[in-house]
PDB file of N, CA, C and O in Angstrom:
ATOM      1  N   UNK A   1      26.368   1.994 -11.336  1.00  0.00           N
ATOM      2  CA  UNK A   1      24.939   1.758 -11.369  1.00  0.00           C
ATOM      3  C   UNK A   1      24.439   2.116 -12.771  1.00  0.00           C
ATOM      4  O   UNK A   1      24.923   3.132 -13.271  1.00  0.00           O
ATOM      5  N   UNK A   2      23.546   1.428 -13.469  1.00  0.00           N
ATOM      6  CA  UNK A   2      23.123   1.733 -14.732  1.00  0.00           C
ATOM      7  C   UNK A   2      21.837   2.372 -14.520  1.00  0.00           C
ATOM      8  O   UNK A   2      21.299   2.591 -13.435  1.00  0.00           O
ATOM      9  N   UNK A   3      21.238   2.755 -16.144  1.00  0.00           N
ATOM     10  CA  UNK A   3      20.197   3.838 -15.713  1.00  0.00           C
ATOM     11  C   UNK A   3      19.172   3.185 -15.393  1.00  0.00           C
ATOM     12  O   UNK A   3      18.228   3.744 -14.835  1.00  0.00           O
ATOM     13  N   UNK A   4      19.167   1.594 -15.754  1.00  0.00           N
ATOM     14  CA  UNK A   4      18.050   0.877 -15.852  1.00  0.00           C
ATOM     15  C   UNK A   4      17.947   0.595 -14.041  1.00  0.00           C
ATOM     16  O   UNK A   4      17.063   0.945 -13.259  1.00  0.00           O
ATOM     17  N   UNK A   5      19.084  -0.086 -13.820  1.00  0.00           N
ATOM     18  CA  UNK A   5      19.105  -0.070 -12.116  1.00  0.00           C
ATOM     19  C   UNK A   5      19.010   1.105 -10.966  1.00  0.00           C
ATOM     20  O   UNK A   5      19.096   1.008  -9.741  1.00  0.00           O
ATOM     21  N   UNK A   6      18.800   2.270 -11.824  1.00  0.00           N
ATOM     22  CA  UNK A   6      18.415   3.686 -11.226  1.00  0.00           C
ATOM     23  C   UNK A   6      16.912   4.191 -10.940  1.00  0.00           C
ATOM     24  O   UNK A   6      16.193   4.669 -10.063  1.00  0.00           O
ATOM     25  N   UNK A   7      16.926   3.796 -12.162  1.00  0.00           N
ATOM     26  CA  UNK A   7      15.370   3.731 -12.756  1.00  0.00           C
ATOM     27  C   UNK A   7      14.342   2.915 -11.851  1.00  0.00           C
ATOM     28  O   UNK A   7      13.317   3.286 -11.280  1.00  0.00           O
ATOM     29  N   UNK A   8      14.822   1.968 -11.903  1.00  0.00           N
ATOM     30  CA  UNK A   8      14.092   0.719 -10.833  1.00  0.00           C
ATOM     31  C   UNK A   8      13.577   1.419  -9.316  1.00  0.00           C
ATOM     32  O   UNK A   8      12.483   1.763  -8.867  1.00  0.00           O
ATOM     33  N   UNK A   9      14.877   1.425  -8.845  1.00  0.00           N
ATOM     34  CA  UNK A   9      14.959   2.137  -7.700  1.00  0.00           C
ATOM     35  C   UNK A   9      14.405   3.247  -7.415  1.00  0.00           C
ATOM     36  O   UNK A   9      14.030   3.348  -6.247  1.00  0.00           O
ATOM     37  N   UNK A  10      14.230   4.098  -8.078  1.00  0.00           N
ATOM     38  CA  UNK A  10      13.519   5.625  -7.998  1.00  0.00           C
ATOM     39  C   UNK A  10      12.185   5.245  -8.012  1.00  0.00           C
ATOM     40  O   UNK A  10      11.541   5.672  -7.054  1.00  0.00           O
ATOM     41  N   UNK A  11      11.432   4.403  -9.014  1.00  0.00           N
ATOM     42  CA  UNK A  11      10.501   4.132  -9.147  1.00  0.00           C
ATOM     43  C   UNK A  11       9.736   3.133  -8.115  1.00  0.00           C
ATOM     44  O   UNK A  11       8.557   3.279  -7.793  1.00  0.00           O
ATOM     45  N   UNK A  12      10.621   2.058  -7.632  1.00  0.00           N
ATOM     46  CA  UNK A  12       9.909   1.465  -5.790  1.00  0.00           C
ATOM     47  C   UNK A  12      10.176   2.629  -4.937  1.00  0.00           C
ATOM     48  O   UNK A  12       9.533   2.694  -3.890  1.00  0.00           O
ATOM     49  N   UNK A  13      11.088   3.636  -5.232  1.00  0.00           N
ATOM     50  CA  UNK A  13      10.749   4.301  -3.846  1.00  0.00           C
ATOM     51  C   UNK A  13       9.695   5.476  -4.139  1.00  0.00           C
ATOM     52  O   UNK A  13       9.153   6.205  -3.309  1.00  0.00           O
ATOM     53  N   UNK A  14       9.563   5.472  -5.366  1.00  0.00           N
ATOM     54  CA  UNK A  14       8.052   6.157  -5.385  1.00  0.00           C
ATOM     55  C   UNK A  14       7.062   5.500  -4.909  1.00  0.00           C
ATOM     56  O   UNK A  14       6.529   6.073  -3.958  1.00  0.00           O
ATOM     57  N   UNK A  15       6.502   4.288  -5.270  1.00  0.00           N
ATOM     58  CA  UNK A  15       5.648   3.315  -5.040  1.00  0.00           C
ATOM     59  C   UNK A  15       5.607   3.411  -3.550  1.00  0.00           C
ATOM     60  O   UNK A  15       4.606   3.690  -2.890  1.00  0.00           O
ATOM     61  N   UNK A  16       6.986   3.107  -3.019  1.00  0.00           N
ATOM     62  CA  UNK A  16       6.286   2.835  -1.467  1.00  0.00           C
ATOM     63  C   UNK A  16       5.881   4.160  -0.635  1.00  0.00           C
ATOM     64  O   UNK A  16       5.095   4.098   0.310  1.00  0.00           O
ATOM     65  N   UNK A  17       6.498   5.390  -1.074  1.00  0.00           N
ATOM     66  CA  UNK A  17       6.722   6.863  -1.117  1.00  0.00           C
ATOM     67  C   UNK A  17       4.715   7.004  -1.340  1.00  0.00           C
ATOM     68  O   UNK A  17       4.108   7.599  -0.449  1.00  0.00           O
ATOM     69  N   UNK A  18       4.333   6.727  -1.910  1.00  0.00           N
ATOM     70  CA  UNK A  18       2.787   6.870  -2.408  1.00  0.00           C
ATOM     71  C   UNK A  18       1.885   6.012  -1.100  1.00  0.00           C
ATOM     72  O   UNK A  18       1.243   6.552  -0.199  1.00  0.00           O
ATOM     73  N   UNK A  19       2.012   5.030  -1.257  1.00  0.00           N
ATOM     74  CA  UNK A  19       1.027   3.749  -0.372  1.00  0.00           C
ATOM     75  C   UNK A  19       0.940   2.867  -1.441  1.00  0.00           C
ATOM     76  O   UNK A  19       0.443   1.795  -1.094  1.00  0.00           O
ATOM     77  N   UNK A  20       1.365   2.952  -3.091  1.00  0.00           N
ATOM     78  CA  UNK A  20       0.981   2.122  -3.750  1.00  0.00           C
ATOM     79  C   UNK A  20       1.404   0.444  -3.213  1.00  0.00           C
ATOM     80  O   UNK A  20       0.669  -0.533  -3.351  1.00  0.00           O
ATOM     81  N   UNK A  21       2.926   0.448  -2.515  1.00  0.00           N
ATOM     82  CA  UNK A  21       2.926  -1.160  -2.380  1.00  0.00           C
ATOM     83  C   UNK A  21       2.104  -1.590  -1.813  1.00  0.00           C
ATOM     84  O   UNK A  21       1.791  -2.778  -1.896  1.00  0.00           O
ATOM     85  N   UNK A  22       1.394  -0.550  -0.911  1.00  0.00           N
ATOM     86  CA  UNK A  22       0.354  -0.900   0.824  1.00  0.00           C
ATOM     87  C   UNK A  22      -0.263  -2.452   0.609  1.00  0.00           C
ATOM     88  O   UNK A  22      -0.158  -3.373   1.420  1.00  0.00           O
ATOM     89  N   UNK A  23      -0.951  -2.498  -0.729  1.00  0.00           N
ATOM     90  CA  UNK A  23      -2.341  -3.885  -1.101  1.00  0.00           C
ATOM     91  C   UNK A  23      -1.375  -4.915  -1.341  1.00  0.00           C
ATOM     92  O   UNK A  23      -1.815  -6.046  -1.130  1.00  0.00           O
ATOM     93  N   UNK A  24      -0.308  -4.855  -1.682  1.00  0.00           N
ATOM     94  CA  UNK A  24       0.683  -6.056  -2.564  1.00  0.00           C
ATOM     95  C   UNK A  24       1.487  -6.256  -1.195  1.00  0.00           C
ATOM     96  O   UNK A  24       2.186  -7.266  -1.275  1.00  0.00           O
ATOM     97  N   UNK A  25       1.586  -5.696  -0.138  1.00  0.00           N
ATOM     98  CA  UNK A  25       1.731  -6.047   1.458  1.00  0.00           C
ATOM     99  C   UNK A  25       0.743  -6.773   2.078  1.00  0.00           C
ATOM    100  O   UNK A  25       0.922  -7.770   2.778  1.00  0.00           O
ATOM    101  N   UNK A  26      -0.563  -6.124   1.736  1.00  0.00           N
ATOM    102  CA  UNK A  26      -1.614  -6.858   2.768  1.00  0.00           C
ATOM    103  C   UNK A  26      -1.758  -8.466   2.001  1.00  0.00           C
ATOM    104  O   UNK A  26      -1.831  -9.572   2.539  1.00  0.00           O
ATOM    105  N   UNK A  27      -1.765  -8.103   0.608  1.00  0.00           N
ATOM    106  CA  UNK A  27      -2.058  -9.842   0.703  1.00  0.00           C
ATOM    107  C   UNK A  27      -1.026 -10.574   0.395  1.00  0.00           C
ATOM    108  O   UNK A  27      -1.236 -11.641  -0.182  1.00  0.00           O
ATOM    109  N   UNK A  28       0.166 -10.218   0.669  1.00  0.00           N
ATOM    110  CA  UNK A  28       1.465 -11.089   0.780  1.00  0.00           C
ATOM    111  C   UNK A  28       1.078 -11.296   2.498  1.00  0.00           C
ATOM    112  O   UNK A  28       1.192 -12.394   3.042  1.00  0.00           O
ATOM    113  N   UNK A  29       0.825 -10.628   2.891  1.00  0.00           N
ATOM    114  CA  UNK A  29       0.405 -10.792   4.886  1.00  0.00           C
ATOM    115  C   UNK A  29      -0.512 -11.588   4.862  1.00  0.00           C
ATOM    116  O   UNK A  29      -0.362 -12.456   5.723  1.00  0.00           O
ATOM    117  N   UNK A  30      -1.681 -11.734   4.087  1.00  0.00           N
ATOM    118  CA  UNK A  30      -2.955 -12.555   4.049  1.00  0.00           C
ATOM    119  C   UNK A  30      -2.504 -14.002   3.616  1.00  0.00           C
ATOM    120  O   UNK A  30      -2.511 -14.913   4.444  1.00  0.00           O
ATOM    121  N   UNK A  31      -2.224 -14.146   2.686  1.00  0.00           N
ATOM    122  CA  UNK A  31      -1.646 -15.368   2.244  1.00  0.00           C
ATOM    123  C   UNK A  31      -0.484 -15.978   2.829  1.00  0.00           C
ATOM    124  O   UNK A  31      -0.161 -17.090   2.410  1.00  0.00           O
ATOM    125  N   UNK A  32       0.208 -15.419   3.747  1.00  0.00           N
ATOM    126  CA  UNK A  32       1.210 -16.223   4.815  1.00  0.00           C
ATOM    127  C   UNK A  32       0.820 -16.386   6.040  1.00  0.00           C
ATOM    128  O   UNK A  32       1.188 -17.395   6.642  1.00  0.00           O
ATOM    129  N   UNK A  33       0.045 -15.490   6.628  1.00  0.00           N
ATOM    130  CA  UNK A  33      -0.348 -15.887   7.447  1.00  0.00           C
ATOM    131  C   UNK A  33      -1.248 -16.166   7.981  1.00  0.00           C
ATOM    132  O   UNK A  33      -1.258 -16.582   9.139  1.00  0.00           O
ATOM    133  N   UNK A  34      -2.581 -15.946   7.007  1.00  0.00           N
ATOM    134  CA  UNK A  34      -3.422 -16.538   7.160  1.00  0.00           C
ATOM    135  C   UNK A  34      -4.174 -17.005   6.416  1.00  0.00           C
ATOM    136  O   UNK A  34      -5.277 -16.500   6.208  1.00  0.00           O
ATOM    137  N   UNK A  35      -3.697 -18.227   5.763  1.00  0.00           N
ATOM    138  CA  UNK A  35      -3.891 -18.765   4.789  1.00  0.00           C
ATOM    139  C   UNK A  35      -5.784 -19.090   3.903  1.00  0.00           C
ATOM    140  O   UNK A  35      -6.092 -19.135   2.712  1.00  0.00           O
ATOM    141  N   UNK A  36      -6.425 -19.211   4.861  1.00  0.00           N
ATOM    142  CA  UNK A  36      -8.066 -19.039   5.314  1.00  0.00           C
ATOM    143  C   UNK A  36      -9.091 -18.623   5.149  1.00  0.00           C
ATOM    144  O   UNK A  36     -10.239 -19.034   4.985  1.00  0.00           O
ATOM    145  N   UNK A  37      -8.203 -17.102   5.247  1.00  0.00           N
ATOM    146  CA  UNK A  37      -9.332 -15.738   5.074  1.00  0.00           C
ATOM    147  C   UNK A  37      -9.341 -15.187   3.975  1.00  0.00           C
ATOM    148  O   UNK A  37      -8.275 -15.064   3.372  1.00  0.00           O
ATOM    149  N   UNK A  38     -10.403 -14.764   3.489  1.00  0.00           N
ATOM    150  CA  UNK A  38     -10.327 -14.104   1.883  1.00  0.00           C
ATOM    151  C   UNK A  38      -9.350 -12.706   1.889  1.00  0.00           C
ATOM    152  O   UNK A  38      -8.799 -12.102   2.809  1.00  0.00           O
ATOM    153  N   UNK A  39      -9.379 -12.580   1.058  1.00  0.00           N
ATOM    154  CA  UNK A  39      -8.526 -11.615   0.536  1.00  0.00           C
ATOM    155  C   UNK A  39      -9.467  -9.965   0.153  1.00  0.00           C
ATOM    156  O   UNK A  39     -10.373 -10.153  -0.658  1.00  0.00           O
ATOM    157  N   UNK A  40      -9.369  -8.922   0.494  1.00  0.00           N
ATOM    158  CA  UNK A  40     -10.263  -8.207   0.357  1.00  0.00           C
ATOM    159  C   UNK A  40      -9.922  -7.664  -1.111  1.00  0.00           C
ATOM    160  O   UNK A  40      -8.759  -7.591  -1.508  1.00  0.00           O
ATOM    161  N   UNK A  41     -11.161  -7.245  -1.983  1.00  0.00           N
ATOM    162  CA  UNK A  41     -10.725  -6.331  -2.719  1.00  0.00           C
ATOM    163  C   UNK A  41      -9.708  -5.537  -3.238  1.00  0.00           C
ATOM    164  O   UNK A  41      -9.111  -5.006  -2.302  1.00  0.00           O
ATOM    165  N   UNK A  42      -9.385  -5.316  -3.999  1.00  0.00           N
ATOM    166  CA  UNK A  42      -8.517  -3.464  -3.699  1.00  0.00           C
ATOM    167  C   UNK A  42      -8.951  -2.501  -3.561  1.00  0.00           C
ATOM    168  O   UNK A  42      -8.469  -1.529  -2.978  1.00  0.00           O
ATOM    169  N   UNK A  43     -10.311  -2.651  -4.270  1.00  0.00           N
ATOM    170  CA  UNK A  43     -11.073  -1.183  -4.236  1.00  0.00           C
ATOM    171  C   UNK A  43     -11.545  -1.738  -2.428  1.00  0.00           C
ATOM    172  O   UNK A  43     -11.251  -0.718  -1.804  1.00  0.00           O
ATOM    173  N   UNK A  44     -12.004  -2.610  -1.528  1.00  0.00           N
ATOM    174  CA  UNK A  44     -12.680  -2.669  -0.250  1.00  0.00           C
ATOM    175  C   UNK A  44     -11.089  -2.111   0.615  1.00  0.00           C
ATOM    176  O   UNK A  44     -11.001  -1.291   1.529  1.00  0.00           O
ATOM    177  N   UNK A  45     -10.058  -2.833  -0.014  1.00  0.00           N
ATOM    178  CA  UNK A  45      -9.295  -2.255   0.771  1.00  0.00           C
ATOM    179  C   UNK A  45      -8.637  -0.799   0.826  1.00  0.00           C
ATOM    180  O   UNK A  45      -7.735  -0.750   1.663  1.00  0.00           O
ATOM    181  N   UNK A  46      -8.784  -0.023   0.384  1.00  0.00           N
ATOM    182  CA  UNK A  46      -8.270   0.981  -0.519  1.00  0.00           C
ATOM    183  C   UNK A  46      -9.593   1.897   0.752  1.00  0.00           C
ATOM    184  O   UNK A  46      -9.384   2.791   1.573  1.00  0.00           O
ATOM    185  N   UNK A  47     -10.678   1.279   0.447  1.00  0.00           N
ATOM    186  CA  UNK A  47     -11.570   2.039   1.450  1.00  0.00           C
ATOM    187  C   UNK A  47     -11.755   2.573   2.607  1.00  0.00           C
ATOM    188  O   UNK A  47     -12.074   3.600   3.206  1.00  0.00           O
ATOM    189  N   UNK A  48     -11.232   0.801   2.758  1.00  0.00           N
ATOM    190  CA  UNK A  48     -10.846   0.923   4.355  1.00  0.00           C
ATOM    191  C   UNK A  48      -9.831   1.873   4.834  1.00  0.00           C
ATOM    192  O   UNK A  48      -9.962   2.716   5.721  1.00  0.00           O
ATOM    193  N   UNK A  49      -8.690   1.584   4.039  1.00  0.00           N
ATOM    194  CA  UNK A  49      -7.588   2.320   4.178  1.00  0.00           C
ATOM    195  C   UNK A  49      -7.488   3.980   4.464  1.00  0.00           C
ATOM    196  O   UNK A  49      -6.618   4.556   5.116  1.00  0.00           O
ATOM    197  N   UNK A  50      -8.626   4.557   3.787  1.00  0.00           N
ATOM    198  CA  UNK A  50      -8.921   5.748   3.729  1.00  0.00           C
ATOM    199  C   UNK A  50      -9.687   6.086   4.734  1.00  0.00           C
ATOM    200  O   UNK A  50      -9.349   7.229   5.043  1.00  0.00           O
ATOM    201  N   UNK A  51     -10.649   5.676   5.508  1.00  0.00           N
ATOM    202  CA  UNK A  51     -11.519   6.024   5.905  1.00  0.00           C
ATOM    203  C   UNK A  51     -10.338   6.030   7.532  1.00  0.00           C
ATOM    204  O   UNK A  51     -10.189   7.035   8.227  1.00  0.00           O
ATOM    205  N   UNK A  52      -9.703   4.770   7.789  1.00  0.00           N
ATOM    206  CA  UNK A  52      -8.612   5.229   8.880  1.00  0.00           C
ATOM    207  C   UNK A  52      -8.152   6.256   8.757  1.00  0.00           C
ATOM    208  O   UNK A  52      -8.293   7.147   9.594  1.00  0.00           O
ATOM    209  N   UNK A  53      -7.561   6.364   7.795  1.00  0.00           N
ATOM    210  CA  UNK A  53      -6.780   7.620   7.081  1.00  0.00           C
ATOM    211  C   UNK A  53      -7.412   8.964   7.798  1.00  0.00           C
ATOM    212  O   UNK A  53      -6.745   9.814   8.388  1.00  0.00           O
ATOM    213  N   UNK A  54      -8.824   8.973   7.622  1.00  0.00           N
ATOM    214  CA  UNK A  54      -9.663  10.113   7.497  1.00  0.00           C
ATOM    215  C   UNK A  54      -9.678  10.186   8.996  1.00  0.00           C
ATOM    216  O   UNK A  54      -9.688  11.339   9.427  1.00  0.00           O
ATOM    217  N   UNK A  55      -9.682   9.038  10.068  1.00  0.00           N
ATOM    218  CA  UNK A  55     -10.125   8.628  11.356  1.00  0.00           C
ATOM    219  C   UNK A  55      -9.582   9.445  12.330  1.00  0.00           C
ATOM    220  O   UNK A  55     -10.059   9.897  13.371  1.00  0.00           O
ATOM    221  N   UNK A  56      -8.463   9.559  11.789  1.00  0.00           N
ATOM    222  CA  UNK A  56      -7.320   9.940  12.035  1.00  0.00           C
ATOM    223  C   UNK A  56      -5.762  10.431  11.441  1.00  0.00           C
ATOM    224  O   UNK A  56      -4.677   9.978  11.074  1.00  0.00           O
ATOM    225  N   UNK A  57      -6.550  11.760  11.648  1.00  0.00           N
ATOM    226  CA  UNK A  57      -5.197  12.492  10.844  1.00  0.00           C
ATOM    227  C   UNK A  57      -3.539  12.198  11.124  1.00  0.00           C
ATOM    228  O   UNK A  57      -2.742  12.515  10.241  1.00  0.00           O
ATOM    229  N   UNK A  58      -3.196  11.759  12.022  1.00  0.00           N
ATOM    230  CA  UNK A  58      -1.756  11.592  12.260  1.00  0.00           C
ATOM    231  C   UNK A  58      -1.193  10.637  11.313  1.00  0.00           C
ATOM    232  O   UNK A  58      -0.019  10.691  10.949  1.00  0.00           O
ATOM    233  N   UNK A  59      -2.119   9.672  10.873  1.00  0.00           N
ATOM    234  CA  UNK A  59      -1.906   9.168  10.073  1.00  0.00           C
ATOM    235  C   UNK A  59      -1.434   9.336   8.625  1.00  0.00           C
ATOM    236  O   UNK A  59      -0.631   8.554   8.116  1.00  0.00           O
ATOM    237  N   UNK A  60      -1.958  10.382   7.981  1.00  0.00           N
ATOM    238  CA  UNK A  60      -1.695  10.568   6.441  1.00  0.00           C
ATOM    239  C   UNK A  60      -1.434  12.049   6.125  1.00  0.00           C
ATOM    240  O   UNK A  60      -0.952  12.816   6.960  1.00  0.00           O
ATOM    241  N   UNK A  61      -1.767  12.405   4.909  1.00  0.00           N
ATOM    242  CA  UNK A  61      -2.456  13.892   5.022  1.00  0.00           C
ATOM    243  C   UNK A  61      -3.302  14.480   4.474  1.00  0.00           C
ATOM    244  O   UNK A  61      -2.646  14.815   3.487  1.00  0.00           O
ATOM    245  N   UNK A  62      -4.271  14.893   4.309  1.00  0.00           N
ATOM    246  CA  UNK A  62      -5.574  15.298   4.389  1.00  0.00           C
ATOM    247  C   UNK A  62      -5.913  16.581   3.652  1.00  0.00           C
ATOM    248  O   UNK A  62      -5.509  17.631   4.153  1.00  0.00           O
ATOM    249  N   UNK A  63      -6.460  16.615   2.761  1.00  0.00           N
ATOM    250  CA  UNK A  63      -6.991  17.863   1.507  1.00  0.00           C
ATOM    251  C   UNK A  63      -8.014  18.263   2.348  1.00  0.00           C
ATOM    252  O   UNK A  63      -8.952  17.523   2.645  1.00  0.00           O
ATOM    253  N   UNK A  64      -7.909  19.152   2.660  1.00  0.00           N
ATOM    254  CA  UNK A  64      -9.337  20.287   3.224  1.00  0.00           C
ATOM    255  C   UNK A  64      -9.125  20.371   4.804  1.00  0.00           C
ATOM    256  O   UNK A  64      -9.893  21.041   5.495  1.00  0.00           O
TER     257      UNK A  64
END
C-alpha cells in the first residue's frame, strides 16, 4: 500500500467518521431517486440534520 493510498483511506474514513459525506449522500439519494424535487441547501440541510440530532439524543452526541 503506498502512502498516497493510505492517505486516501484514512482521510474517507474520517469524512464518513465526522457526518461530512452525510450531504454528498443525500443528494446522490435526491438525484436518483427522485429526480423532481429540489435539492436542499447545505446549510438547510445541515439544519435539519441537527435539530434531529438535538430531537433525539440516541442519535449523535451532544455538548451540554
Amino acid at each position: 500500500m503506498t502512502v498516497k493510498s493510505a492517505t486516501s483511506k484514512i482521510w474517507w474514513y474520517v469524512r464518513e467518521l465526522t457526518g461530512e459525506t452525510a450531504y454528498e449522500r443525500y443528494v446522490a439519494h435526491v438525484r436518483k431517486d427522485h429526480p423532481d424535487a429540489p435539492v436542499q441547501s447545505r446549510r438547510a440541510f445541515e439544519r435539519e440534520r441537527t435539530d434531529q440530532q438535538e430531537a433525539d439524543p440516541r442519535q449523535g452526541f451532544r455538548c451540554c
